[in-house]
VOGU-3710 file (C-alpha; in Angstrom, 3 decimals, decimal comma):
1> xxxxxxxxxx> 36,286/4,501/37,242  33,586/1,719/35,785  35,059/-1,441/34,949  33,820/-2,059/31,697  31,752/-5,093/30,837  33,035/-8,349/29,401  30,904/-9,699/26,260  31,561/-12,810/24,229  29,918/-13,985/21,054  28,328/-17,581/20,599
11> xxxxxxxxxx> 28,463/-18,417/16,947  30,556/-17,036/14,389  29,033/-17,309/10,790  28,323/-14,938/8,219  26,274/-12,662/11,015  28,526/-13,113/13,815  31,580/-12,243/12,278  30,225/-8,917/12,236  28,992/-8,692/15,636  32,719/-9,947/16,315
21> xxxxxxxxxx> 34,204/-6,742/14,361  32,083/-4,040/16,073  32,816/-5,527/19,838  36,653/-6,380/19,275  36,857/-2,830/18,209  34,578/-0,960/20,821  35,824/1,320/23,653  33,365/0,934/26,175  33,575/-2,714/26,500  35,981/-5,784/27,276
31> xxxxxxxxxx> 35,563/-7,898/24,449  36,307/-11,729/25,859  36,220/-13,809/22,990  33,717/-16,414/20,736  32,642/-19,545/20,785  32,343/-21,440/17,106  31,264/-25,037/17,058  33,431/-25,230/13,789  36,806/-25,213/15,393  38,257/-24,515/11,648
41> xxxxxxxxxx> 35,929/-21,530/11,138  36,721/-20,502/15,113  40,821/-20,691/13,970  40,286/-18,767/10,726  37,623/-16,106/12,773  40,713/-15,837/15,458  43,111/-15,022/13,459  40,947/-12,528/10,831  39,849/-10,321/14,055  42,864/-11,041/16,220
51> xxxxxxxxxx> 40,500/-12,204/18,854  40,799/-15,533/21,156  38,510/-18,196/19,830  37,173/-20,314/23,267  36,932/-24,292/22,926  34,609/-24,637/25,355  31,531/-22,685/25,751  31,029/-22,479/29,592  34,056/-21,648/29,605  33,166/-18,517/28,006
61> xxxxxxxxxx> 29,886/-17,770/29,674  31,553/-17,927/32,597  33,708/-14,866/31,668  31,316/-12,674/30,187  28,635/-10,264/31,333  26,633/-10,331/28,469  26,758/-12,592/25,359  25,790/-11,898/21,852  24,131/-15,572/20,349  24,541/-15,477/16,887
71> xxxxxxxxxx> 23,846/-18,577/15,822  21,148/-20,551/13,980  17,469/-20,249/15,634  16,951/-23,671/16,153  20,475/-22,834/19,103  18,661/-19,725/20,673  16,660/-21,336/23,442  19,250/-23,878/24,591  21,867/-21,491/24,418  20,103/-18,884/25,966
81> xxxxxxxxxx> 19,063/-20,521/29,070  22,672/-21,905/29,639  23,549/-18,085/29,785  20,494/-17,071/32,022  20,851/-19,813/34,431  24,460/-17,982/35,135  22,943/-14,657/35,349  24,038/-13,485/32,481  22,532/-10,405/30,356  21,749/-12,032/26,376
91> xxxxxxxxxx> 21,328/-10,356/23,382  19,736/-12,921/20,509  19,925/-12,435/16,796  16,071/-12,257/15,445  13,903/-14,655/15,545  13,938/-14,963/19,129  13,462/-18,537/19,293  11,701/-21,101/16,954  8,677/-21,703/18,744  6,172/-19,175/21,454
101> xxxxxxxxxx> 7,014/-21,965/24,492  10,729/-21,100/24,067  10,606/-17,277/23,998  8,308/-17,467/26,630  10,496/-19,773/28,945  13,651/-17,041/28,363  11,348/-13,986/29,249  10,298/-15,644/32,204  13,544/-17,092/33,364  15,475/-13,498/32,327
111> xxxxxxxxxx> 12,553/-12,096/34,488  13,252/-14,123/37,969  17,139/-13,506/37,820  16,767/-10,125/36,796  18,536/-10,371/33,147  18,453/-8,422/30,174  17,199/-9,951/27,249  17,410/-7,706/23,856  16,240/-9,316/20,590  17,915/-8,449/16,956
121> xxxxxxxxxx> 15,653/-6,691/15,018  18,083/-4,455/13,578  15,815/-2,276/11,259  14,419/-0,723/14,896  18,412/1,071/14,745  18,101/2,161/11,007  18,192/5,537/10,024  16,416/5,837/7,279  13,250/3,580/8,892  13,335/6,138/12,109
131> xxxxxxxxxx> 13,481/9,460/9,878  9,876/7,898/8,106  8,861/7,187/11,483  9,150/10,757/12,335  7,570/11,775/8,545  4,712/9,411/9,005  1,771/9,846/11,867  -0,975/8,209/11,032  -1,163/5,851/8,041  -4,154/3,822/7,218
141> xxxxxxxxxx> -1,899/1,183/4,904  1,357/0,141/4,845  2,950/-2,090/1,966  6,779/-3,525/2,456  8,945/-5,458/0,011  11,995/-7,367/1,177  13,046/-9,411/-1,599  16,009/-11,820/-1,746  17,914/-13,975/-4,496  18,031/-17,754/-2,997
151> xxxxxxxxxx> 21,079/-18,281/-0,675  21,272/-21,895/1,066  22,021/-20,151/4,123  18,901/-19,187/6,736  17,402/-21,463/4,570  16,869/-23,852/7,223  13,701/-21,484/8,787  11,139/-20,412/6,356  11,033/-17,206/4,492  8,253/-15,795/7,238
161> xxxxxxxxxx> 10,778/-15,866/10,188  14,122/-15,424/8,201  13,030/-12,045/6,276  8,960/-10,982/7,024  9,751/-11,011/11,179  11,921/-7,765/10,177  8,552/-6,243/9,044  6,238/-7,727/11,338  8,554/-6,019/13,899  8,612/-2,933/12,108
171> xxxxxxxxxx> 4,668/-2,547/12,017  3,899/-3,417/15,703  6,749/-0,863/16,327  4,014/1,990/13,905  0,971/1,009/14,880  -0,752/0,800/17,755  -3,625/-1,068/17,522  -4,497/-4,715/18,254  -4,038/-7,085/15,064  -7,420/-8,597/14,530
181> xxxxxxxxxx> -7,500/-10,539/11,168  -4,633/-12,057/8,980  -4,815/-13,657/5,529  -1,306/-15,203/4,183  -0,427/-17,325/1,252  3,041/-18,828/-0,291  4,919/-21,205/-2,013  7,660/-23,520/-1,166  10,737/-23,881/-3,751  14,014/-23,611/-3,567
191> xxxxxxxxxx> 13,929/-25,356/0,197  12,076/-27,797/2,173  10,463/-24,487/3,627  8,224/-21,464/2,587  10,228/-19,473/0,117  7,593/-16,891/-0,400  4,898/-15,762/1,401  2,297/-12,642/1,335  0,125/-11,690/4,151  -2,222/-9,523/4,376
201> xxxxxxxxxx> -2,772/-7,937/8,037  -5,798/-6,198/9,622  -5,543/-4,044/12,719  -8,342/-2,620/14,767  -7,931/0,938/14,147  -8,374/0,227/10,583  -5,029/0,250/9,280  -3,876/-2,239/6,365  -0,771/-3,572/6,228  0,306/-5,955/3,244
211> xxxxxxxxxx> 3,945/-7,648/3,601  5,837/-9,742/1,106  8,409/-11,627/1,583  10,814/-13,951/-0,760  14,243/-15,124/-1,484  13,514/-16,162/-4,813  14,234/-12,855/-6,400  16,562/-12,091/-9,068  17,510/-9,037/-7,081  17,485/-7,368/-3,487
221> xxxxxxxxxx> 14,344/-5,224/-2,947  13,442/-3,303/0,190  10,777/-0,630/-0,020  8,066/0,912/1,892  4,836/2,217/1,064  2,860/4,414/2,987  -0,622/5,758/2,673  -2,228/8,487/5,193  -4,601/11,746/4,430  -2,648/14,085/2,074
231> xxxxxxxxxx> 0,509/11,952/2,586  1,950/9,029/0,282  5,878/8,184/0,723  7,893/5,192/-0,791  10,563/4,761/1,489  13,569/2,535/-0,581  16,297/1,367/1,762  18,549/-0,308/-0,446  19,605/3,171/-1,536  18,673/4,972/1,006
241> xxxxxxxxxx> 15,833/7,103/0,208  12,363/8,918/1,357  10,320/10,477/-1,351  7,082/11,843/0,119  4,140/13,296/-2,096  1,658/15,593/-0,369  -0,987/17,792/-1,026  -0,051/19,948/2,744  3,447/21,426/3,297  4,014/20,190/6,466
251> xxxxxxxxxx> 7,588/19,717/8,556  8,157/16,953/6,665  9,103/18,761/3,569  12,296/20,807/2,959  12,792/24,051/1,834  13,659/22,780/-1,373  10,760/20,713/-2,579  9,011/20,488/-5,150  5,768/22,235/-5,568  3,057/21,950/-8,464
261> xxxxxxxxxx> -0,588/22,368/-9,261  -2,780/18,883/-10,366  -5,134/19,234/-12,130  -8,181/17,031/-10,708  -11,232/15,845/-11,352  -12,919/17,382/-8,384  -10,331/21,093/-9,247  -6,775/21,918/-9,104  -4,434/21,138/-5,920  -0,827/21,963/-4,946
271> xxxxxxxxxx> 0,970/18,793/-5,148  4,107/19,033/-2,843  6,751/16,127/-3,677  10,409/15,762/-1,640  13,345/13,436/-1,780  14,943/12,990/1,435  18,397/11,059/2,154  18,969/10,062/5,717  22,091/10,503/7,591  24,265/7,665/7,354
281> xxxxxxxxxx> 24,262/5,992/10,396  25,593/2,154/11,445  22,485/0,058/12,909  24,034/-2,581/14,083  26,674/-0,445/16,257  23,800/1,424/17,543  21,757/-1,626/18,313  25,071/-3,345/20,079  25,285/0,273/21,935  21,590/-0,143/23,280
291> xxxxxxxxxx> 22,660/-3,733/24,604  25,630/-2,125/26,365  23,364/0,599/27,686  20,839/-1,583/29,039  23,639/-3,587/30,693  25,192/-0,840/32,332  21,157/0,972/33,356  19,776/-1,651/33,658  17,246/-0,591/31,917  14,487/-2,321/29,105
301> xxxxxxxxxx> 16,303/-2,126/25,410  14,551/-0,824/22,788  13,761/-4,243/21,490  13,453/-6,603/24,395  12,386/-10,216/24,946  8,499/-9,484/24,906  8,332/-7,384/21,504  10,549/-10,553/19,802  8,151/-12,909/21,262  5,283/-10,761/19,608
311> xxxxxxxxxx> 7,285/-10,512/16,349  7,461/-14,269/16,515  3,936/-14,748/17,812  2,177/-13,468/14,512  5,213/-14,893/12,026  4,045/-18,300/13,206  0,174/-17,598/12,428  1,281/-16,399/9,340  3,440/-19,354/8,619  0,455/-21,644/9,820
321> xxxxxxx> -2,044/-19,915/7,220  0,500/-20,819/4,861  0,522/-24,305/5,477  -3,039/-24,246/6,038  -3,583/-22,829/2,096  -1,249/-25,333/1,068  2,370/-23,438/0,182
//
């Protein structure tokens, strides 16, 4: 029989305390503990989960296979290498670090003692995101929306690696084509960093892709907008949704959608139009399950070191254009 791995949690905030639920609960794995700076928060954590809060953080490490860092960004690379240099496996909330020199330091260092390094892009593991992945083949322009009302915490990073990274992720994941021209703009205002910010994003194949970003809103927004021959959906996650216009009735459709005839300036066309609601599925337990995979193959996660240093790569250059404009 396998002996099942230990993991431990550094950092147990708003996010962690989740990431403490799912692996206090899970069956395949020995869940060691956490480590809280804020021993108040650590006693309070301890006794909501039933789980041992550790005083001392090498302490921990030195138990665990694996370790989940949940904690601000500016704590990632620090962190991470303590864990590395003791050979142990890391998975690291998004962004991956807080500058390119630091993500590329852990990749490197994961590399020569043969770690596993998975990064937190969550929205990779969502349902509804994978079922348009399998709707949508080759789009020439892709719009997304994640919109925010102001919350003091994740504050502390700008607007372009707290929220936009989710979507830069998410496009480098659709497209495959080198990014070859970016234009960004944003404003600064309920923080000491960029609150807001646009950018518009070029690729070499020819696909557009325009992402906004705030948490200024007076309400939570996430949508989706894509654009390919015969095929427009507006994908709306906060409910969750798919609605796909088309003028071909291809897999993508049910057998119950809609069908109509336009009538157009150049004659009339069938106009096919669906509304499809994904199986409800928990991302973050299947993102926690890929880290437990890896660990036990061995094998590359779906989001590993290198695609979080890519994410964070272009978040920067968007952030710099920012600046640049004058946010």
């Amino acid at each position: 029989m396998q002996t099942k791995i230990k993991i431990g949690v550094i950092g147990a905030g708003h996010l962690g305390k989740f990431h403490i639920n799912h692996l206090s609960k899970h069956a395949n794995i020995d869940f060691v503990g956490f480590f809280d700076v804020d021993q108040d928060n650590a006693e309070k954590v301890a006794t909501e989960f039933a789980v041992k809060a550790f005083e001392n953080i090498d302490e921990l490490i030195s138990k665990s296979d694996g370790l989940h860092i949940v904690t601000p960004t500016n704590f990632h690379y620090q962190i991470a290498l303590k864990c590395l240099q003791q050979n142990k496996d890391i998975f690291i909330e998004k962004p991956i670090t807080s500058t390119t020199q630091e993500a590329n330091e852990i990749i490197q260092m994961a590399a020569s003692k043969k770690c596993i390094v998975q990064v937190g892009h969550i929205e990779r593991f969502n349902p509804t995101i994978n079922k348009l992945k399998h709707i949508v083949s080759a789009p020439h322009y892709i719009e997304i929306e994640r919109l925010a009302p102001f919350q003091a915490r994740g504050a502390e990073v700008p607007v372009v690696l707290d929220l936009m990274v989710h979507d830069i992720d998410l496009i480098l994941s659709m497209i495959d084509s080198t990014i070859i021209n970016i234009h960004a703009s944003g404003a600064t205002m309920m923080s000491d960093t960029v609150d807001l910010a646009h950018a518009h994003i070029e690729f070499e194949n020819g696909v557009v892709a325009n992402l906004k970003s705030s948490r200024i809103a007076q309400n939570y927004v996430r949508k989706i907008r894509t654009y390919e021959k015969n095929l427009y959906t507006i994908t709306d996650l906060m409910i969750p949704q798919i609605e796909i216009y088309g003028l071909e009735k291809t897999s993508a459709f049910s057998d119950n959608c809609i069908e109509k005839v336009v009538d157009t300036a150049t004659g009339s066309k069938n106009l096919f139009y669906d509304k499809l609601t994904p199986e409800k599925q928990d991302a973050l337990l299947e993102e926690i399950n890929n880290f437990i995979d890896s660990i036990n193959s061995r094998q590359t996660p779906i989001v590993d070191g290198k695609q979080g240093l890519q994410a964070l790569e272009i978040a920067l250059e968007i952030e710099k254009k920012i600046i640049k404009n004058g946010s």
